[in-house]
C-alpha positions in Angstrom: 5.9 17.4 -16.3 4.8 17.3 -12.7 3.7 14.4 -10.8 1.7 14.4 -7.6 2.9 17.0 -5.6 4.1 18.2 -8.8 0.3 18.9 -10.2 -0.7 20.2 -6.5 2.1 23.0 -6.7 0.6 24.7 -9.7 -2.7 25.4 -7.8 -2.7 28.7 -5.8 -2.4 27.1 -2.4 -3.7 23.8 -0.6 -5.8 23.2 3.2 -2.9 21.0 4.0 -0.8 24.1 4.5 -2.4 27.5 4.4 0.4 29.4 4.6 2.6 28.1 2.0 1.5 29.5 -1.4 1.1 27.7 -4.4 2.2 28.5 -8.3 -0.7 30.5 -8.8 -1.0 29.1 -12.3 -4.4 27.3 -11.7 -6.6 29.6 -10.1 -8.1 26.9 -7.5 -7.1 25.4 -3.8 -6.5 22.1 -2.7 -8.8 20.7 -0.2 -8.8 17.1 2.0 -10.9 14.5 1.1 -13.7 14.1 3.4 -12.8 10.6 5.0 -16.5 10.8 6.6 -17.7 7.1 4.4 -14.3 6.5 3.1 -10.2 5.6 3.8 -8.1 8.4 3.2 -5.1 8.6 2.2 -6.7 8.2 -1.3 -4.5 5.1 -1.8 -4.9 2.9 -5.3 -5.7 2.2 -8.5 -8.1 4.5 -9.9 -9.1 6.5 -13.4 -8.2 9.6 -15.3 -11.3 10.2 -17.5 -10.5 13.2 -19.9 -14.0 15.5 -19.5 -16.5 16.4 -22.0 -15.4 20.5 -21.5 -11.4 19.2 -22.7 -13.0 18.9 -26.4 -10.4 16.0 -27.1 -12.8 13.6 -29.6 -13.6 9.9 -28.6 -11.2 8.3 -30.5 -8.2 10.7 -29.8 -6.0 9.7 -26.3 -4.2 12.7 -24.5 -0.3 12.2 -23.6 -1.5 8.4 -23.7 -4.4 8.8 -20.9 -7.1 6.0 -21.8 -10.0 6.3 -20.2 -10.5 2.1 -19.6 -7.0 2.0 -17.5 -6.6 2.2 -14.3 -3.6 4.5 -12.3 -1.7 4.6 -8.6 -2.9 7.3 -6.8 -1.5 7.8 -3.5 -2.4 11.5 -1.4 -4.9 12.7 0.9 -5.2 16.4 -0.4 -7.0 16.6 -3.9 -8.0 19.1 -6.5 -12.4 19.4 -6.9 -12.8 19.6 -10.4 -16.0 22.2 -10.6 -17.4 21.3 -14.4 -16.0 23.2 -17.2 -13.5 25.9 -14.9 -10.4 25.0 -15.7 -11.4 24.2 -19.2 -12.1 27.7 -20.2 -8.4 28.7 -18.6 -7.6 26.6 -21.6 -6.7 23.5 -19.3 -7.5 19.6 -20.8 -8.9 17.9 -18.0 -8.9 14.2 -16.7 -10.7 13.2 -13.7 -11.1 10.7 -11.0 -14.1 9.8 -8.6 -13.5 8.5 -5.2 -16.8 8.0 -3.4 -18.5 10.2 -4.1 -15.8 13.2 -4.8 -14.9 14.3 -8.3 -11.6 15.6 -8.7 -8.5 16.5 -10.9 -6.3 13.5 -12.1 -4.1 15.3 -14.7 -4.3 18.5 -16.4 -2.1 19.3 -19.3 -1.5 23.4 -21.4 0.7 24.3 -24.0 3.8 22.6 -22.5 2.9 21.1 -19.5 1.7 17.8 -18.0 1.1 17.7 -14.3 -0.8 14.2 -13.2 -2.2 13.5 -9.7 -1.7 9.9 -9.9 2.1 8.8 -10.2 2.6 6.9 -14.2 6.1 5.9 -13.2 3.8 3.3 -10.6 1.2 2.6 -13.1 2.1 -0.4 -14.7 1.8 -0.2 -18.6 -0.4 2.1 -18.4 1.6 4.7 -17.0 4.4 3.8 -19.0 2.6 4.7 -22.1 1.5 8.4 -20.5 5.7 8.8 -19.9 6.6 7.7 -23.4 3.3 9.6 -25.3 5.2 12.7 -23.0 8.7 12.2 -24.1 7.8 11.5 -27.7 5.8 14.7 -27.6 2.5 12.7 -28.6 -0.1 15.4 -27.0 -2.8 13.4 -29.0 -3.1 9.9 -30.3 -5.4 7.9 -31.8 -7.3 5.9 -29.2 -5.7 2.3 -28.3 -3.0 2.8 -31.1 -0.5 2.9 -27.7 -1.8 -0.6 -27.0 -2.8 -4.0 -28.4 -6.3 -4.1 -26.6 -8.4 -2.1 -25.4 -10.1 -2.8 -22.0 -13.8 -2.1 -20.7 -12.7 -0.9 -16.8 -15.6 0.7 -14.3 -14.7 4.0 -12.7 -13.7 4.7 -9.3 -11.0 3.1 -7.0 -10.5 -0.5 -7.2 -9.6 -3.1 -4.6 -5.8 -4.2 -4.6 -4.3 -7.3 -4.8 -0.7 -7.3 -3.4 1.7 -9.7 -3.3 4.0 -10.3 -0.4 7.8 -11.3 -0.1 9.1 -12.1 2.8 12.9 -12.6 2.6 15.7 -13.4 5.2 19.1 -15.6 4.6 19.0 -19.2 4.3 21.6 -21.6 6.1 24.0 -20.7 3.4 23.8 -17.2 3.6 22.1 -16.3 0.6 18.8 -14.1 0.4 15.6 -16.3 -0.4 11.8 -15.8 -0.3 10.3 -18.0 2.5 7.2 -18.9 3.5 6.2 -19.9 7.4 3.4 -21.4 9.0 2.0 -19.1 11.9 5.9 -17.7 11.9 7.7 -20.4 11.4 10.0 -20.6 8.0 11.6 -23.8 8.7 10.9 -26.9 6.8 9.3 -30.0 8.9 11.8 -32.5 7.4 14.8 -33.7 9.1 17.1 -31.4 7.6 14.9 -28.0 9.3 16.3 -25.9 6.4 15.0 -22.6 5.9 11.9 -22.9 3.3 13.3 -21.4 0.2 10.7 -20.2 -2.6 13.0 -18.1 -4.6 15.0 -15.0 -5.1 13.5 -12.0 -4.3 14.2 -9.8 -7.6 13.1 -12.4 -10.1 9.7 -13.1 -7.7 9.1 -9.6 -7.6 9.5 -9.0 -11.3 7.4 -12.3 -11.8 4.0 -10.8 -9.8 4.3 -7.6 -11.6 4.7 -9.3 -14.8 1.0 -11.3 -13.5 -0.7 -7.6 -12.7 0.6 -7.5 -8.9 -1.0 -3.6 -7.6 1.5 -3.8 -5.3 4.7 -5.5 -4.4 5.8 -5.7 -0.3 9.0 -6.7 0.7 9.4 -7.9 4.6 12.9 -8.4 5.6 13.0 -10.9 8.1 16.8 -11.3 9.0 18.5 -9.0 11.1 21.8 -7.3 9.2 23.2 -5.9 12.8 27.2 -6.0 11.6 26.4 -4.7 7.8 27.3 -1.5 7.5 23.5 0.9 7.4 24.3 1.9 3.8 25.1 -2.0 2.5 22.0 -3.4 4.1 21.2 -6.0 1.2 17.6 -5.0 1.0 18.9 -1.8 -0.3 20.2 -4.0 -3.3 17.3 -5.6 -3.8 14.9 -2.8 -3.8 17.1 -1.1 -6.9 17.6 -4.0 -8.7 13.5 -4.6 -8.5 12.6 -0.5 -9.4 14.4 -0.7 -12.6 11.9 -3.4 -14.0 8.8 -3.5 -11.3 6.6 -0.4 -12.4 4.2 -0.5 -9.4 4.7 0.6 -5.6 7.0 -0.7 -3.6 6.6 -1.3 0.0 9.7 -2.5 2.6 10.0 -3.3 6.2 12.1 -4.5 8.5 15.1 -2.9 10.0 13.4 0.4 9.6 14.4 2.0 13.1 17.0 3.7 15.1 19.9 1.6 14.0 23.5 1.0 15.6 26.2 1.4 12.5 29.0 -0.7 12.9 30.8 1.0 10.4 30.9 4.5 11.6 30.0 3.4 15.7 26.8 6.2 15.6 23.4 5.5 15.6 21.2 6.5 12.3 18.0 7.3 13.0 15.0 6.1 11.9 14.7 8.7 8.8 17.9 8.6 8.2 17.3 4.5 7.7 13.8 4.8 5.4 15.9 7.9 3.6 18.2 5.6 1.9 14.9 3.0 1.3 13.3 5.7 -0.6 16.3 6.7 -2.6 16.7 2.6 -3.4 13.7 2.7 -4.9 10.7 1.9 -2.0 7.6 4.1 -1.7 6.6 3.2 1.3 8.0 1.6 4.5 6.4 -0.5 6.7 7.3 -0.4 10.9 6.2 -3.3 13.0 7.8 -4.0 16.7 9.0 -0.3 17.1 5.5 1.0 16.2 3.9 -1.0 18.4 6.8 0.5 21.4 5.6 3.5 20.3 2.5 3.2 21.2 3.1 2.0 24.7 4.9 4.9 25.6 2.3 7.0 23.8 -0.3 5.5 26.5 2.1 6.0 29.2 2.6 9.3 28.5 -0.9 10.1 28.8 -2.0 9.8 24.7 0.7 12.9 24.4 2.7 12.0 21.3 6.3 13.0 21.6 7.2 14.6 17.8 10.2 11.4 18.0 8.4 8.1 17.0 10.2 6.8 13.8 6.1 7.0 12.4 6.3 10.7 13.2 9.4 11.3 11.7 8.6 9.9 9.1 5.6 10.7 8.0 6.4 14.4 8.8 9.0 14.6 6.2 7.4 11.8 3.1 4.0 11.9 4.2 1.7 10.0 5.8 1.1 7.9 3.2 4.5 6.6 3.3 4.2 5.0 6.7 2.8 1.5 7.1 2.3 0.0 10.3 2.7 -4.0 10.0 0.4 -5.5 12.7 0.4 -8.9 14.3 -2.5 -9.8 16.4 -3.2 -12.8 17.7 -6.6 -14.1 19.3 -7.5 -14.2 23.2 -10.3 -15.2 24.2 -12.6 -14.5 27.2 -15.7 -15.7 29.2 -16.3 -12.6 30.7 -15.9 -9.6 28.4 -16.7 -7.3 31.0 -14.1 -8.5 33.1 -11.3 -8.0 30.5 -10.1 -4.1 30.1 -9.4 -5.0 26.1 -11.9 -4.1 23.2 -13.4 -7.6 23.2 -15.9 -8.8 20.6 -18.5 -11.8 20.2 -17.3 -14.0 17.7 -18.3 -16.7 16.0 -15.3 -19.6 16.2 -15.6 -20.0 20.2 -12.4 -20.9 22.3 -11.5 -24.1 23.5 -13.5 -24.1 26.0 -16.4 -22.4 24.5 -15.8 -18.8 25.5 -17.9 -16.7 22.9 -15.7 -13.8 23.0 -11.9 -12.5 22.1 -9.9 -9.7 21.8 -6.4 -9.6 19.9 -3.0 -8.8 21.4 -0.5 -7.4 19.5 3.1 -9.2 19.0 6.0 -8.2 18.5 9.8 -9.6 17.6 8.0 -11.7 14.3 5.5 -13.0 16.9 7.5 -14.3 19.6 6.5 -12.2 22.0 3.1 -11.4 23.0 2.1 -7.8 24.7 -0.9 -6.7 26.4 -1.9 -4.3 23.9 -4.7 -4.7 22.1 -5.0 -4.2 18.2 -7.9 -1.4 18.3 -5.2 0.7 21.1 -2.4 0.0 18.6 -4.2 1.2 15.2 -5.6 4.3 17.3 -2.3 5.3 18.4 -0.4 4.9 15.0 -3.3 6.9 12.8 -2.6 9.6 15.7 1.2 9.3 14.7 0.8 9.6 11.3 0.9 6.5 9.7 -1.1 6.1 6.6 -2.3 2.3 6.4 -2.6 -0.8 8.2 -1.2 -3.8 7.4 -2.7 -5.9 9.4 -1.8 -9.8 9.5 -3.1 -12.6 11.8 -0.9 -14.9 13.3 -4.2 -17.6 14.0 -4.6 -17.6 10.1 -0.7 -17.2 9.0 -0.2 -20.1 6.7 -3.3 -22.1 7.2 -5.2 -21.0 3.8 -8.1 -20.9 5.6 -9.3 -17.7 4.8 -8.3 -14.0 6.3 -9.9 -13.3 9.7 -13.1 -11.2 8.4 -13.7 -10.4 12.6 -10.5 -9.0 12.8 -10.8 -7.1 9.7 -14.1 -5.2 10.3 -12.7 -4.6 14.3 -9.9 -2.5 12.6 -11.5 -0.9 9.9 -14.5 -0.2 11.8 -11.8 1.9 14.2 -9.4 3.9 11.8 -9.9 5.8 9.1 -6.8 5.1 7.0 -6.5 2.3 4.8 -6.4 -1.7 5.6 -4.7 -4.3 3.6 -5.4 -7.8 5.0 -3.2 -10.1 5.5 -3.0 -14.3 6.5 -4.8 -16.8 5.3 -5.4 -16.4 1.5 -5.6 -20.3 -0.1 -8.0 -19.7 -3.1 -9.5 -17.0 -5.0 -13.0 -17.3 -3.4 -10.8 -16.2 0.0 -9.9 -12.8 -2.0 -13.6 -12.8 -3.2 -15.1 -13.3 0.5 -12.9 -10.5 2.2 -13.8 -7.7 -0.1 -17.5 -8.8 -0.4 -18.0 -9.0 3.3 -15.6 -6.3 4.5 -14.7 -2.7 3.2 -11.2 -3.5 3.6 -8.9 -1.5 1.0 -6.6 -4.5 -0.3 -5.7 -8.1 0.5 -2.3 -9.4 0.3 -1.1 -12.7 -0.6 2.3 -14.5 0.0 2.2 -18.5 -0.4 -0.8 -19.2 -2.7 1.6 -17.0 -5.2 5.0 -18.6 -4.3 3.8 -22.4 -4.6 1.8 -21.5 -7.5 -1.2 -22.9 -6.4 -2.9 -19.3 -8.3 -0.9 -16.9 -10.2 -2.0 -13.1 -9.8 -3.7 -13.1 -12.7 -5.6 -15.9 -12.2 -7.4 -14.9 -9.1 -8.0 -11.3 -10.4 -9.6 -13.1 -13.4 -11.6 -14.8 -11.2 -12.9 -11.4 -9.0 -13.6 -9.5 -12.6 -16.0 -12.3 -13.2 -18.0 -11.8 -10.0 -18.4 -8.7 -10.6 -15.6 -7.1 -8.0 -13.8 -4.0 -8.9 -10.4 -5.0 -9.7 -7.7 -3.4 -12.0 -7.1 -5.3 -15.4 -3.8 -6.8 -15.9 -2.5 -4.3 -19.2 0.8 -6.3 -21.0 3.3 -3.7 -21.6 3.4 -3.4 -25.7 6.0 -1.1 -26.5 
């Protein structure tokens, strides 16, 4: 069985590297997706539909595959399926479409199963391709692997993430807290650090609700813990034995001082032992943002050193998340301001129609003077492969995400945007993918106080009409 790269090294070669040969045992090439209309990486939950040509009958489902679930894809180079080709080199087929490009999602021959999209992510769903593999179950009935059977549309559907953000309380112990633009301190007397709940049983808890994604922001610094005992470490192996969908950490991901040995790790040394505990993707904040001033400084020349190029040289870019913190300043004279202002329609305090936003750093305590359409330039030049981009204005408030700041960023990069701040109702989830193209919206306190469970307000999106990824119990 191959996964991912695993399907993409039995192809005769790939654009993303012309000179390294492939397998040679599928007689096509890899190409990029054309991220002319669209975000690419090709980040998400989409489908693997087996093709008329495979001659597999209605009711039968290959090595599990069911046409009405949804899988995580994650990659920027794909396989064009070209009707009926690979079929008559005696290859079964399953495809995906993403905007307008048809291409390979798993292919299976004699012994092998090689899938684009990753089933050890995949919730149930891909649970059930891993098992149907092991048990050596090329074909199935349909639905006999599960209890119902699901009507899902095709193509890549918005995500709905749930967000952790964890640091030690007063006594020392690791707890999910909550803050109000930053803050995580309660308002009472006491000032105790707000604690929501433990991390591992949180995480397993949204998963268990039909979480796409899980993100895990450390927000305590660990500076006399030895690199290789950081606690997050803990937490992300603990979590990857029972949470079957990606798994994103940040904090601490940078150059780091080990008091243990008295040398510095670097950066990829630091999201090294992440990945091996379990993460799929890290997510850089305050050092990606010091990145980018020097990459300004030095004349937009980038410097091969950057912990996002790194990196994303050795895992990909898709593996690097930059976590963004802008925060609104506004202007009476946009002219007069050097930033990428815009009008907007919430005017400053003393009626100034437009703003620009400055990115933070050091959790929002410190405010630079660079602005967030400089920053997201710089890090998709780097490498990184999605934004995630908070608000500091809307952090807390359940007001709604910032839609201004959402369309400035995605209307600048072409890598994928999960937003962030604000979310306080399910109509909030429904208004940012109905009057943005973002890629995913995240969700942090309306989960922990549970004001809406993650089921509930994907329940409530399917109903409109959105494009959302059914929650699938796992039944076996």
């Amino acid at each position: 069985m191959g996964i991912c790269v695993g399907l993409q090294a039995l192809f005769e070669g790939s654009a993303e590297d012309q000179d390294v040969p492939g397998l040679g045992f599928v007689q096509e090439r890899l190409e990029r997706f054309n991220d002319e209309r669209k975000s690419v990486p090709h980040i998400g939950w989409n489908s693997a539909r087996i093709t008329d040509e495979s001659g597999i009958a209605d009711n039968q489902s290959l090595y599990g595959i069911q046409k009405n679930s949804k899988y995580y894809y994650v990659h920027s180079y794909m396989a064009p399926y070209r009707s009926g080709h690979l079929e008559k080199a005696g290859w079964k087929v399953a495809v995906a479409d993403y905007e307008g490009e048809t291409f390979v999602g798993a292919i299976t021959k004699d012994n092998v199963l090689a899938t684009q999209f990753h089933p050890e992510k995949s919730g149930a769903a891909g649970l059930r391709v891993l098992k149907a593999f092991l048990d050596g179950k090329r074909l199935t009935p349909y639905g006999e692997e599960s209890g119902k059977v699901i009507k899902a549309s095709s193509g890549l559907t918005s995500r709905i993430i749930a967000c952790l953000d964890v640091r030690t309380n007063d006594q020392g112990d690791l707890v999910v807290t909550k803050g109000d633009q930053y803050d995580v301190r309660e308002k009472s007397s006491g000032s105790d650090v707000r604690n929501l709940g433990k991390p591992v049983e949180l995480a397993e808890k949204y998963y268990r609700q039909g979480a796409d994604e899980v993100v895990f922001l450390n927000i305590t610094s660990f500076r006399d813990t030895p690199v290789k005992d950081q606690p997050m470490l803990e937490i992300l192996r603990k979590t990857s034995s029972t949470v079957f969908v990606p798994l994103t950490v940040g904090g601490g991901i940078r150059d780091t001082h080990d008091p243990e040995t008295g040398k510095t790790v670097p950066a990829l040394d630091v999201a090294t032992l992440y990945f091996k505990s379990g993460a799929d993707k890290v997510s850089l904040g305050t050092d990606a943002v010091v990145a980018a001033q020097e990459y300004y400084a030095n004349n937009c020349i980038p410097t091969g050193n950057t912990a996002i190029e790194t990196i994303s040289k050795a895992y990909g870019n898709q593996a690097v998340v930059v976590s963004v913190d802008p925060k609104r300043v506004y202007v009476t004279d946009p002219l007069a301001s050097k930033h990428y202002t815009m009008p907007t329609k919430f005017p400053g305090p003393n009626g100034e129609g437009h703003c620009w936003y400055a990115c933070t750093i050091h959790g929002g305590r410190t405010t630079t003077d660079l602005d967030v359409v400089q920053l997201v330039t710089c890090v998709a030049k780097l490498g990184a492969g999605e934004i995630l981009l908070n608000c500091i204005d809307r952090d807390g408030t359940n007001s709604g995400f910032d839609l201004e700041l959402i369309r400035q960023v995605k209307s600048t990069v072409k890598i994928p945007i999960i937003a962030s701040s604000g979310a306080g109702n399910a109509d909030h989830f429904k208004q940012v993918f109905s009057e943005t193209n973002v890629d995913a919206a995240l969700g942090a306190g309306i989960f922990h106080r549970g004001e809406w469970t993650v089921e509930q307000v994907k329940d409530e999106l399917i109903r409109d009409g959105l494009s959302i990824r059914n929650f699938e119990q796992e039944d076996f």
